[in-house]
C-alpha positions as CSV (number, residue, x, y, z in Angstrom):
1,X,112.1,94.9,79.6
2,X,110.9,94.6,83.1
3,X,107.8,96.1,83.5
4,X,105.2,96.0,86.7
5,X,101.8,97.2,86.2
6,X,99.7,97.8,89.4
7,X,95.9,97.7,89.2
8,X,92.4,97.4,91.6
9,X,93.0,100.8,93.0
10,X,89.8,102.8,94.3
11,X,87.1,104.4,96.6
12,X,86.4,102.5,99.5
13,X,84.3,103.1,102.9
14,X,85.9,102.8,106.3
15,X,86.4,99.1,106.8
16,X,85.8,97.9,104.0
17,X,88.2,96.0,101.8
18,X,90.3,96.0,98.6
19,X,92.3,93.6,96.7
20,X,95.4,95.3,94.2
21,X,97.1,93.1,91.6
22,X,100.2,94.0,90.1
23,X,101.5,92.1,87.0
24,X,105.3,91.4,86.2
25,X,106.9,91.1,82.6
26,X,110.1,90.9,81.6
27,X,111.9,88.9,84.0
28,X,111.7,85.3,86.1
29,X,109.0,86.4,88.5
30,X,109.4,83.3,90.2
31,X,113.1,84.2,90.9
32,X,112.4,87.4,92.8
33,X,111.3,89.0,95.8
34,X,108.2,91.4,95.5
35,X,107.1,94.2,97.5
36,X,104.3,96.8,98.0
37,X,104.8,100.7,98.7
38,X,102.4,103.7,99.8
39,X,102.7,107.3,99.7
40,X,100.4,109.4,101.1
41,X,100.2,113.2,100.2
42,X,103.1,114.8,101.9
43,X,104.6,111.4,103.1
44,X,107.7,109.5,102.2
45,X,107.1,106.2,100.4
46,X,106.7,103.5,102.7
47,X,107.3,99.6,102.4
48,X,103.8,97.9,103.5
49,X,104.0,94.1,102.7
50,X,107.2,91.9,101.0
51,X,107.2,88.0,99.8
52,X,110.1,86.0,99.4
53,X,110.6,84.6,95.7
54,X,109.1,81.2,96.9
55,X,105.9,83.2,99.1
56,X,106.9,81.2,102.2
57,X,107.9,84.2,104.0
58,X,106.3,87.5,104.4
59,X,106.9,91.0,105.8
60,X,104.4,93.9,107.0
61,X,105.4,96.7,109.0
62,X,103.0,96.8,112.5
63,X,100.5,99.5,110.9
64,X,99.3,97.2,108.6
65,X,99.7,93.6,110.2
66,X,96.9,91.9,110.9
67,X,94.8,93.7,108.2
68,X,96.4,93.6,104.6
69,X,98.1,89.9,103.3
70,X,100.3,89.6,100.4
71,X,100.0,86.8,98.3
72,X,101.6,85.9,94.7
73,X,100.9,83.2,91.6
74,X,104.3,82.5,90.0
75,X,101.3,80.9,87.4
76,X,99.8,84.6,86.3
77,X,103.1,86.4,87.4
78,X,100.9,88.3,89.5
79,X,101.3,89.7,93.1
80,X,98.6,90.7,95.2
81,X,97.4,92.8,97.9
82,X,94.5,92.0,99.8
83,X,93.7,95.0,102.0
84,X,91.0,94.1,105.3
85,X,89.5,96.7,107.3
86,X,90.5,100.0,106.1
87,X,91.2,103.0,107.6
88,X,91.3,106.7,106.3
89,X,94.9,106.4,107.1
90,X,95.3,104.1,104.8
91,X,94.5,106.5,101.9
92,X,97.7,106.7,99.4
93,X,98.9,105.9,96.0
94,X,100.1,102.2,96.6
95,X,103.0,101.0,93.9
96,X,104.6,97.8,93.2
97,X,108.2,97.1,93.4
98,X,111.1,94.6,92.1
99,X,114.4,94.8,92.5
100,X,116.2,93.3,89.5
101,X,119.9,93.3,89.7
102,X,120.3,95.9,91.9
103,X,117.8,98.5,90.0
104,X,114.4,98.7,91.3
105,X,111.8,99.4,89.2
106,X,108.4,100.7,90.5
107,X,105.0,100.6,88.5
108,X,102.8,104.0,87.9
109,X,100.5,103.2,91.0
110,X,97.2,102.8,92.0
111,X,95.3,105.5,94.2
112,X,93.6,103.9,97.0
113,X,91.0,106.0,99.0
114,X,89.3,105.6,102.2
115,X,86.9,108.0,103.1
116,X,82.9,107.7,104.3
């Protein structure tokens, strides 16, 4: 059963920093292409970082470039967020994705808040 479980979630000061984990069972991590979503109260989801199967490429929408990498260890089937110089806008439940043969399945989510 596929299953992706996000974790590292938390409160956090104005530029400070955060790393999230999210950890895949059930399926050939190695095979697949992993994202990470936010969703801030009264927002629609939104993609904020993507790595290829092999993590040579990578994809981060211009909010968040330069400020959050996304990484992965096909050894501990384990992506990661690592999340630089925060910003309250930044505040929002972030979830982990995979799509597995055409179904996309999303973990519960980890509430990340930046606030002085």
């Amino acid at each position: 059963q596929v299953q992706v479980v996000e974790s590292g979630g938390g409160l956090v000061q104005p530029g400070g920093s955060l790393r999230l984990s999210c950890a895949a069972t059930g399926f050939t991590f190695s095979n697949y292409v992993m994202s990470w979503y936010r969703q801030a109260p009264g927002k629609e989801r939104e993609l904020v970082a993507a790595i290829t199967s092999a993590g040579i490429t990578t994809n981060y929408p211009d909010s968040v470039k330069g400020r959050f990498t996304i990484s992965r260890d096909s050894a501990k089937n384990t992506v990661y967020l690592q999340m630089n110089s925060l910003k309250p806008e930044d505040t929002a439940v972030y979830y982990c994705k995979v799509r597995v043969v055409y179904r996309d399945y999303w973990g519960q989510g980890t509430q990340v808040t930046v606030s002085s």
